[in-house]
C-alpha positions as CSV (number, residue, x, y, z in Angstrom):
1,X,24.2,-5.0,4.7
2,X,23.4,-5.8,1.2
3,X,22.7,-3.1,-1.4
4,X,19.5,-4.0,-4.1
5,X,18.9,-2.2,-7.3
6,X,15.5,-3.0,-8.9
7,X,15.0,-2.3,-13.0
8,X,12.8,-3.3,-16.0
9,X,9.5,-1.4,-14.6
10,X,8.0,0.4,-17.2
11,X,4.4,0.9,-19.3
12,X,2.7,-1.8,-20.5
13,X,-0.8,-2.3,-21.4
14,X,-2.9,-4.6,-20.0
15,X,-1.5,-8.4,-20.9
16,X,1.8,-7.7,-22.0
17,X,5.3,-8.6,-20.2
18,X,7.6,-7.5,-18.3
19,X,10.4,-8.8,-16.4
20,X,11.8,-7.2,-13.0
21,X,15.7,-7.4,-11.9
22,X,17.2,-6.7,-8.8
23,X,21.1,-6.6,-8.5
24,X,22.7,-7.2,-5.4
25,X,26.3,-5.8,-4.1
26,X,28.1,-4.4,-1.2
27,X,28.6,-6.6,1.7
28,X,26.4,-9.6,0.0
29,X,28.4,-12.1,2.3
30,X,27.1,-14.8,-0.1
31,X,24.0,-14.1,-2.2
32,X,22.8,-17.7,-2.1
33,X,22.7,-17.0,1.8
34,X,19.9,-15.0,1.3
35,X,16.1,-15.3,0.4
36,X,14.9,-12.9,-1.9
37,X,11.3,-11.4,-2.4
38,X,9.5,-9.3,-4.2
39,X,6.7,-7.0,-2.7
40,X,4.7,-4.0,-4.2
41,X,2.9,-0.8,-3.0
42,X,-0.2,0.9,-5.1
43,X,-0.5,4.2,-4.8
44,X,-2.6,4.9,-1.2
45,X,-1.8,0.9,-0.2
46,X,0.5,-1.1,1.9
47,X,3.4,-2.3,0.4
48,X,2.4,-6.2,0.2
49,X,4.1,-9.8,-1.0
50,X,4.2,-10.8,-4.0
51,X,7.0,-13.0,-4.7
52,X,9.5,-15.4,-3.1
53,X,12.5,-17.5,-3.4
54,X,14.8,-19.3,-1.1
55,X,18.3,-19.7,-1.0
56,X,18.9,-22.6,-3.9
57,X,15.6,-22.0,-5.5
58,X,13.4,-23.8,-3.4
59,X,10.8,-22.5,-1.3
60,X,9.0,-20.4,-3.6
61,X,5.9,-18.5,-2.6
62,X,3.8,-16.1,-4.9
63,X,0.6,-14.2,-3.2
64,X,-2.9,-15.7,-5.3
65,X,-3.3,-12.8,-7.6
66,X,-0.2,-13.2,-9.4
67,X,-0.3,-17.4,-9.3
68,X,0.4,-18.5,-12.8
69,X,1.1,-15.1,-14.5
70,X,4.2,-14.1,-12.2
71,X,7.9,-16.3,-12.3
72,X,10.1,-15.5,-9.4
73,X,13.8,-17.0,-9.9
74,X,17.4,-16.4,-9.2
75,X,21.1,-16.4,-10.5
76,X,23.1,-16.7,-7.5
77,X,26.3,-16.3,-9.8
78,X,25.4,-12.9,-11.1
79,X,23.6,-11.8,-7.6
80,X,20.4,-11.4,-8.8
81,X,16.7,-12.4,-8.9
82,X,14.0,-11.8,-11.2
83,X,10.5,-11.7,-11.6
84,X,8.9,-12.2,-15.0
85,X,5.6,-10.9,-15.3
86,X,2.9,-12.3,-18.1
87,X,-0.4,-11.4,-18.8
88,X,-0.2,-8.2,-16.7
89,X,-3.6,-6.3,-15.4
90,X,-3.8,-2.7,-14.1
91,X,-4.5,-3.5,-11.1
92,X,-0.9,-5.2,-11.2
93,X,0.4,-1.3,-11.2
94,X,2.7,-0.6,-8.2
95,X,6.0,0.4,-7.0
96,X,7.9,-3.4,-7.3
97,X,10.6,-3.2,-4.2
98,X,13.4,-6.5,-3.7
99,X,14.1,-7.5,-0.7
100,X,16.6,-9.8,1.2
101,X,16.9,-11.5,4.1
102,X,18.9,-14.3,5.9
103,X,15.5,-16.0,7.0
104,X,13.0,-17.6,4.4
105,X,11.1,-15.1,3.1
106,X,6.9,-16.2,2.8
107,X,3.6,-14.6,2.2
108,X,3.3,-14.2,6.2
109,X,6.4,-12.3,6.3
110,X,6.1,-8.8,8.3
111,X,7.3,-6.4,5.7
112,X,8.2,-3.8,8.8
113,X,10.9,-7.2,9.9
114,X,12.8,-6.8,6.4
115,X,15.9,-4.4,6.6
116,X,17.3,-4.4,3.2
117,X,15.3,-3.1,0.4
118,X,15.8,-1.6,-3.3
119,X,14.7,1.8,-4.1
120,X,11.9,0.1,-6.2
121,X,10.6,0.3,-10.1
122,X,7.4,1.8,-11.3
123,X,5.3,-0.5,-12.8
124,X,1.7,0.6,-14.5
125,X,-0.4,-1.4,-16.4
126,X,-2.8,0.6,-19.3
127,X,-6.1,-0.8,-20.1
């Protein structure tokens, strides 16, 4: 199973930037095997998608609040994806968790299906 390790969270205030990694090791078979997502959980919510990419790069799905503020992408040869975040709001504040799977990962994805997760990185937006 492979091993994710979220960073960059942090406080911002409301329109600034940050950008999310996740690092992946252990038994990563081949990280370009995998599609990677990013979800998040505000405090009293479900954890819910945010962000997607598939294996090369393609098949990339971001939920409608984050469309055209958010940029989901990958380095498979440093095992890792990111998620650059622009013009952030508070209501953007959550726990940010990575996620991989060997099937494509998309906004109708059952977050209970997904078996390896990160620990996740505290994000919280300041108005």
């Amino acid at each position: 199973q492979v091993q994710l390790v979220e960073s960059g969270g942090g406080l911002v205030q409301a329109g600034g930037s940050l950008r999310l990694s996740c690092a992946a090791s252990g038994r990563t078979r081949t990280f370009s095997d995998y599609a990677m997502g990013w979800f998040r959980q505000a405090p009293g919510k479900e954890r819910e998608f945010a962000a997607a990419i598939g294996w090369s790069g393609v098949g990339i799905y971001y939920t409608d609040s984050v469309k055209g503020r958010f940029t989901i992408s990958r380095d498979n040869a440093k095992n890792t994806v990111y998620l650059q975040m622009n013009n952030l709001k508070p209501e953007d504040t959550a726990v940010y968790y990575c996620a991989a799977s060997r099937s494509l990962i998309t906004p109708d994805t059952v977050v209970a299906g997904l078996r390896s997760w990160g620990q996740g990185t505290q994000v919280t937006v300041s108005s």
